[in-house]
C-alpha positions in Angstrom: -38.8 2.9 -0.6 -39.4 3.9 -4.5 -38.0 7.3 -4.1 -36.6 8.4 -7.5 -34.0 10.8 -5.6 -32.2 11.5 -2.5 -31.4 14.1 0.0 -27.4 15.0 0.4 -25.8 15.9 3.6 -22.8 17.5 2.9 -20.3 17.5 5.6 -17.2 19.8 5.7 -16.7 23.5 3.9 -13.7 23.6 2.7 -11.8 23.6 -0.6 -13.2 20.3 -2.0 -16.4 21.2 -0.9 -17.0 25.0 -1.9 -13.6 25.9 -3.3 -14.0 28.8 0.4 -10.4 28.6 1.9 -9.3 31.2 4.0 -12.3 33.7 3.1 -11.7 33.4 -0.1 -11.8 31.3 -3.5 -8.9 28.5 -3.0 -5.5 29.3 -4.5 -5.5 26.0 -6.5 -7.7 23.9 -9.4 -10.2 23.6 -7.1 -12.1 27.5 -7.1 -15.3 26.8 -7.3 -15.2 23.3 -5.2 -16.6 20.1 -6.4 -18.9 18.6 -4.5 -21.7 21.4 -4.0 -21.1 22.0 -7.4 -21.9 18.6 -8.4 -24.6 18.8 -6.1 -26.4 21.6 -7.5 -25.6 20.6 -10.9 -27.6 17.1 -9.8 -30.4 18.3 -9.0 -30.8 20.6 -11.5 -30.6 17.3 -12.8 -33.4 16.0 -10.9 -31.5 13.4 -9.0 -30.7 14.7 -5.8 -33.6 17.0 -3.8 -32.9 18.4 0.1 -29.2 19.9 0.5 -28.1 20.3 3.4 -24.1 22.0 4.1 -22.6 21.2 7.7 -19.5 23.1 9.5 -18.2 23.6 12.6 -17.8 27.2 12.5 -21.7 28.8 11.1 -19.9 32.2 10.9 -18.3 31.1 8.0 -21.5 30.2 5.7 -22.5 34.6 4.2 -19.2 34.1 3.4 -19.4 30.6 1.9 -23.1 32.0 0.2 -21.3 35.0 -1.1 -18.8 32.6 -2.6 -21.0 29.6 -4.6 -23.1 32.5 -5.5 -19.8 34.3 -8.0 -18.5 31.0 -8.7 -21.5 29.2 -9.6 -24.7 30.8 -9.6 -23.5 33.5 -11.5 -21.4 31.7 -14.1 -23.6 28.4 -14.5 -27.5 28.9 -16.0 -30.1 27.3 -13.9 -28.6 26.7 -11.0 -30.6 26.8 -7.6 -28.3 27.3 -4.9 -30.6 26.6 -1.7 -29.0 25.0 0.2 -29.4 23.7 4.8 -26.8 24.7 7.1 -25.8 23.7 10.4 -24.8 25.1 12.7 -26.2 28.4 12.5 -24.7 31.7 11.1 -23.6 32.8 14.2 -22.2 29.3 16.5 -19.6 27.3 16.7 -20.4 24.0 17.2 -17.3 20.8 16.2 -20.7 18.4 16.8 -23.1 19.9 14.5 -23.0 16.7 12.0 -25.0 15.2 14.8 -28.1 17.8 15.0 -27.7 18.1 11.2 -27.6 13.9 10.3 -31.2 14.0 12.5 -32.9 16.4 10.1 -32.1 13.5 7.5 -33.6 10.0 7.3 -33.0 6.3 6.4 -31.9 6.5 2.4 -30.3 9.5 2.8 -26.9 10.2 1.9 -23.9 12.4 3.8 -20.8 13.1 2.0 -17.6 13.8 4.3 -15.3 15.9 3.2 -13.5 17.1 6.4 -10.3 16.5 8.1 -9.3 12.9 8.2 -9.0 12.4 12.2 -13.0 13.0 12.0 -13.5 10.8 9.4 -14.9 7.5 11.7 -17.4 9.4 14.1 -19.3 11.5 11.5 -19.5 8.4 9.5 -20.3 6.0 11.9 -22.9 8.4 13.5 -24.8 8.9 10.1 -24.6 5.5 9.3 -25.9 4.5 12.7 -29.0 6.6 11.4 -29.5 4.7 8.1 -27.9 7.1 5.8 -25.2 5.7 2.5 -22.0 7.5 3.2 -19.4 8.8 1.0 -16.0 9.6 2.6 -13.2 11.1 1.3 -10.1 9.4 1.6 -8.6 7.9 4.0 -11.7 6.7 4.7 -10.5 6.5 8.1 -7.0 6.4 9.9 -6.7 3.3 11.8 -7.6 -0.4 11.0 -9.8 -1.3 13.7 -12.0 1.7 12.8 -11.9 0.4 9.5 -13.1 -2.6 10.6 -15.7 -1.3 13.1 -17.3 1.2 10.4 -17.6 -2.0 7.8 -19.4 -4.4 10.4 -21.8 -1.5 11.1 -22.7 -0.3 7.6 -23.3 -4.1 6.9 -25.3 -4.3 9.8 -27.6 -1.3 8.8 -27.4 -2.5 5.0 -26.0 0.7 3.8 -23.3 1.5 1.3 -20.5 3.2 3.2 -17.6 4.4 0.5 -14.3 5.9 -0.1 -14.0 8.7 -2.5 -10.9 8.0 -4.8 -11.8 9.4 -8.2 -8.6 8.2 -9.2 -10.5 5.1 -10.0 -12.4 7.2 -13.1 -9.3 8.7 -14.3 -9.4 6.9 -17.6 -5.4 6.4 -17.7 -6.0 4.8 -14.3 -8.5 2.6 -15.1 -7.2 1.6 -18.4 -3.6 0.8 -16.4 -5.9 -1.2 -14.2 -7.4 -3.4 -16.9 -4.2 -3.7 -18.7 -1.9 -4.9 -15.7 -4.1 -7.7 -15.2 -2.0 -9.5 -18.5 1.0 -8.3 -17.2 1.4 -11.3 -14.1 2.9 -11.2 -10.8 3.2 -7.7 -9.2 6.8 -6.8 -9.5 7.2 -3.1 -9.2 5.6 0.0 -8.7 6.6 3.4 -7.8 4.1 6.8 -7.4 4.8 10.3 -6.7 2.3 12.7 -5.7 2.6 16.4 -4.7 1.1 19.7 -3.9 2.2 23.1 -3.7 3.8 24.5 -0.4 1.1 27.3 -0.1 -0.9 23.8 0.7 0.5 23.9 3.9 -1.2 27.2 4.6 -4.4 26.1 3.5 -4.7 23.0 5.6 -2.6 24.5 8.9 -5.3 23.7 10.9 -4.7 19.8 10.9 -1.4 19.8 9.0 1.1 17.8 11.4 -1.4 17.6 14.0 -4.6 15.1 12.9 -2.8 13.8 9.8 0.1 13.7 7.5 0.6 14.0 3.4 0.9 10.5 3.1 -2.9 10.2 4.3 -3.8 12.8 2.1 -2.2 12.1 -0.9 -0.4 8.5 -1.1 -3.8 7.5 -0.4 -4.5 8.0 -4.2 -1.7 5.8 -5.5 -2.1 2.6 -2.6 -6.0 2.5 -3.5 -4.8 2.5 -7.0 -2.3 -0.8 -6.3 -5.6 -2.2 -4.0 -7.6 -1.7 -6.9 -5.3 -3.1 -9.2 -3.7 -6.0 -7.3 -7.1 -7.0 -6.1 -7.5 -11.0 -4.9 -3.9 -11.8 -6.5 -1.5 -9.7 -3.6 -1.4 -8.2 -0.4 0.4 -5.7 1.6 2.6 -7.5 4.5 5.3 -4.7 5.4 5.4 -0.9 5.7 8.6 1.1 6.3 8.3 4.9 6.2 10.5 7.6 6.0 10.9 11.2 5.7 12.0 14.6 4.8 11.6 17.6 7.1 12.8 21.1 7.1 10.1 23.3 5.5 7.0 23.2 6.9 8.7 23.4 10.2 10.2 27.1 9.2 6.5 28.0 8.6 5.6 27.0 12.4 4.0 24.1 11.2 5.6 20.5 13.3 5.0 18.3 9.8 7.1 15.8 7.6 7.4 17.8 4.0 7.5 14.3 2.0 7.0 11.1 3.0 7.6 7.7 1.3 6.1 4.4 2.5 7.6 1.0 1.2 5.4 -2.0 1.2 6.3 -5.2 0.1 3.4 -6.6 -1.8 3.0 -10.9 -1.2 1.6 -12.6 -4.5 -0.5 -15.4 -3.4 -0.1 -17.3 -6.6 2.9 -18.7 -6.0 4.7 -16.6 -2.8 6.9 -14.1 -4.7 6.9 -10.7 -3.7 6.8 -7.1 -4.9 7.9 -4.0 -4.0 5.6 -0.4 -4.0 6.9 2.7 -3.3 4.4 5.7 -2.5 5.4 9.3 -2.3 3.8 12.5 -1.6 4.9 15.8 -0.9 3.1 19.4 0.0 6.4 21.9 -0.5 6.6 21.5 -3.9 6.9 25.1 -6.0 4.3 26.5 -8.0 4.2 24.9 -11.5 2.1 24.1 -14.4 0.2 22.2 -12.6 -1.1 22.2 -9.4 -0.2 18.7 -8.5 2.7 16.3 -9.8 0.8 12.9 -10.3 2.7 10.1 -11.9 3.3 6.3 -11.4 5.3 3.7 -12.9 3.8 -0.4 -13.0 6.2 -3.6 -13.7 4.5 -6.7 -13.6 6.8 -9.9 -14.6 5.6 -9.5 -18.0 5.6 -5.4 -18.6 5.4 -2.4 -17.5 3.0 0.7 -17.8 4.3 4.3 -17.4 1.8 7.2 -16.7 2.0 10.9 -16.3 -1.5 11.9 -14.7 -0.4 15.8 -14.8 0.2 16.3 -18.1 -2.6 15.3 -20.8 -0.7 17.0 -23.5 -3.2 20.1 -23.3 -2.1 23.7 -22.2 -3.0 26.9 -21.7 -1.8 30.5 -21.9 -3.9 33.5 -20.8 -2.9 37.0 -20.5 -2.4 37.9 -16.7 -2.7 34.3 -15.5 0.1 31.8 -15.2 0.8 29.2 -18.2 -0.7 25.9 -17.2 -0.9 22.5 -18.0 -4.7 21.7 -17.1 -6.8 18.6 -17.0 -10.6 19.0 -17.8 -11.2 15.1 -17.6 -10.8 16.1 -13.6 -13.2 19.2 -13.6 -14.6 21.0 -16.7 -15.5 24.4 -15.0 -16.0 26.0 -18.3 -19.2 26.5 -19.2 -21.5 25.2 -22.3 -24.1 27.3 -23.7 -24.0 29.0 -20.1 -24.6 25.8 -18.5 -22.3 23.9 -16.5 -21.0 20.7 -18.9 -18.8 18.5 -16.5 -20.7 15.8 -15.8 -18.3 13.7 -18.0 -15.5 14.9 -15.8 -14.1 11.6 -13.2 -14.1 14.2 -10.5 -18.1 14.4 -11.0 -18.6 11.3 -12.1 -17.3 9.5 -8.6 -20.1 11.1 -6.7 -22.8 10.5 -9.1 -22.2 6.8 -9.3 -22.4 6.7 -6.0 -25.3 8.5 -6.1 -27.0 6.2 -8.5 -25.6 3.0 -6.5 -27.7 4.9 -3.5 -31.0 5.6 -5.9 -30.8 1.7 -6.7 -30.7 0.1 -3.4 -33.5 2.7 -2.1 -35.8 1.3 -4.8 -34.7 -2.2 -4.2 -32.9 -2.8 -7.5 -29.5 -3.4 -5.4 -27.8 -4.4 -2.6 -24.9 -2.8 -0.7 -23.0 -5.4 -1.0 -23.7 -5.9 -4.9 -20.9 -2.9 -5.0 -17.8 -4.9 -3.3 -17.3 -6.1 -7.1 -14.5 -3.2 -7.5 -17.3 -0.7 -9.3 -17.1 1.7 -6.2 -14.5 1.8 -3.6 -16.7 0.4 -0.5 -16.0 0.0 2.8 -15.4 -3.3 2.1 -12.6 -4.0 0.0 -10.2 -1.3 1.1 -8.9 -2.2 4.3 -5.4 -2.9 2.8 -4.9 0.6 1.6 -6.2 1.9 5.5 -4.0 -0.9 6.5 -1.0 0.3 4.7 -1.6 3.8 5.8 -1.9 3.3 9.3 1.1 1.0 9.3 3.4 4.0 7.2 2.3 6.8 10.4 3.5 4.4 13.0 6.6 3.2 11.8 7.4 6.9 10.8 6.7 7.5 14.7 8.6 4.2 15.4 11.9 6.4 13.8 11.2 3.7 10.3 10.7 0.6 12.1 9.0 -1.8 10.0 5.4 -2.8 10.3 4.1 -5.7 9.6 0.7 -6.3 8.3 -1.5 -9.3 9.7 -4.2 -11.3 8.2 -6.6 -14.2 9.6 -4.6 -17.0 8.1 -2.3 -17.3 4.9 -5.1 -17.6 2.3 -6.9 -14.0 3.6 -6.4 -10.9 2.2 -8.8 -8.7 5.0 -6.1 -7.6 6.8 -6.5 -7.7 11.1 -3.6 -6.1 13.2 -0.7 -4.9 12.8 2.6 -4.9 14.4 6.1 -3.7 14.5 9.0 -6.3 12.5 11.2 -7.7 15.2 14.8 -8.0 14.5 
């Protein structure tokens, strides 16, 4: 296949994808969405051809139309907004991925961006039909789906991979580089948090397909995978929880949630301690999430405050806010959209161009397992870790334990609860 661009099926409506929540542009950083954007913006580009959009519920998409149209077509220059969906305008159909993937072949890409208890069948079915996948994370929920969806896209010889634009967050990636002289893992804590009007915009699954510590310590335990890649790995979890606000808005969820993993260096046998927590009732600030993490390695420590870049702004009518443009630029340049520096866009086009090179043989799938994308393949600890946080939080913080094929492995297998 020499094909100089691909067609993108984009799975899931929602914030991330259009910015549409609720019938309207999402209360958050996220208006205008991100990945049709970068879509559109990509082919304008000429890398990306054939959009296609899929939902559940097709009486959504005028709506949806009516809404990329104001925030993009009619603030960005050049941009062509035709765009596939399933099902149509007037069904409801939770299976429509399936019809949709079949109007797509071998080479093609889906991107999933829907709740996270979907996650394994729409990606399993598209890459059962040839297509590179990007998911967002988690990836998936449990282990042995992990596992199952690696051995597949292996199998087929396509690039399956977790969206964490974390990863391109220069402070991130520079922490990465630079904790490698620090030595042994020693300590790490991460916070992470949302606003409580969250809750409203994800009631549909919040508390009942997935937690906050799926959708946001996800960020921070792919950072420490990353990071402490082939020199620790995760071999406890204990969870625990606050409660108390969600539940007076009818909605059965934990508020925050903190997992503890202790981290085994496999240099000498020493061990660290991480500690990830998230949150979705925090107030309205200057930002619309808190992201910050502290590193200690046994020869220093790095200290970084994601939220605030040291740039801020103040606009009559609108609240004062501390805002981040290496995520999203939404501002335009000349008329035309200008954010293809941003990490938010960048994460999708490098996948994008990982896909482009394997199609015209210049790559293999598994040429991107060296840490340069987040496949399928080398993230099993954090799903690992995750899974192991959600039951020991349902085990009332009963430890987990995380098990591996033998001493030396760091591809984790099972696990199980710590017996006293």
């Amino acid at each position: 296949m020499t094909s100089q661009k691909v067609n993108v099926l984009m799975v899931g409506t929602g914030e991330y994808t259009t910015g549409f929540v609720g019938g309207a542009a999402a209360d958050s950083d996220k208006g205008a969405g991100v990945v049709a954007l970068t879509m559109f913006d990509m082919r304008r580009r000429n890398k990306v051809d054939r959009l296609g959009m899929c939902g559940v519920n097709g009486k959504k998409f005028p709506g949806i139309r009516s809404h990329m149209q104001r925030c993009i077509g009619d603030v960005y220059d050049d941009m062509d907004l035709t765009c596939e969906t399933f099902p149509g305008d007037d069904e409801v159909d939770p299976k429509a991925y399936v019809a949709a993937s079949d109007t797509f072949k071998t080479g093609d890409v889906a991107i999933v961006f829907t709740p996270d208890d979907t996650h394994f069948d729409i990606a399993m079915e598209c890459v059962k039909k040839g297509m590179h996948v990007m998911v967002t994370k988690p990836v998936v929920q449990k282990l042995e789906h992990h596992i199952e969806l690696a051995n597949e896209a292996r199998k087929k010889g396509v690039l399956v991979a977790v969206e964490v634009h974390k990863r391109l967050d220069p402070f991130y990636a520079d922490a990465r580089d630079r904790a490698s002289d620090l030595g042994n893992f020693q300590y790490m804590y991460a916070y992470m948090s949302q606003p409580k009007h969250q809750l409203d915009t994800f009631k549909a699954w919040a508390g009942k397909s997935s937690d906050i510590s799926y959708y946001l310590n996800s960020h921070h335990i792919d950072l420490s995978e990353w990071i402490l890649h082939g020199k620790s790995k995760p071999v406890r979890v204990t969870a625990t929880a606050s409660t108390g606000v969600a539940k007076e808005r009818g909605i059965d969820t934990e508020d925050s949630i903190t997992l503890t993993v202790q981290w085994l260096n496999l240099n000498d046998g020493s061990v660290g301690c991480g500690v990830y927590t998230s949150s979705w009732v925090a107030p309205k600030s200057d930002v619309h999430s808190q992201q910050r993490f502290f590193y200690m390695g046994a020869k220093g420590e790095i200290n970084v405050d994601q939220a605030h870049r040291g740039c801020t702004v103040a606009k009559d009518g609108v609240p004062f806010a501390s805002v981040n443009p290496l995520f999203m630029k939404y501002t335009p340049t000349n008329g035309k959209f200008s954010g293809q520096g941003s990490y938010g866009v960048k994460s999708f086009e490098n996948f994008i161009d990982a896909c482009l090179s394997i199609n015209c043989g210049n790559s293999k799938e598994s040429d991107y397992d060296d840490g340069s994308l987040a496949s399928i393949h080398t993230t099993k600890q954090g799903t690992a870790i995750l899974e192991a946080g959600r039951r020991s939080l349902d085990a009332g913080g009963q430890p987990m334990s995380i098990e591996y094929e033998s001493d030396s492995s760091t591809n984790p297998v099972g696990i199980k609860p710590v017996e006293f």
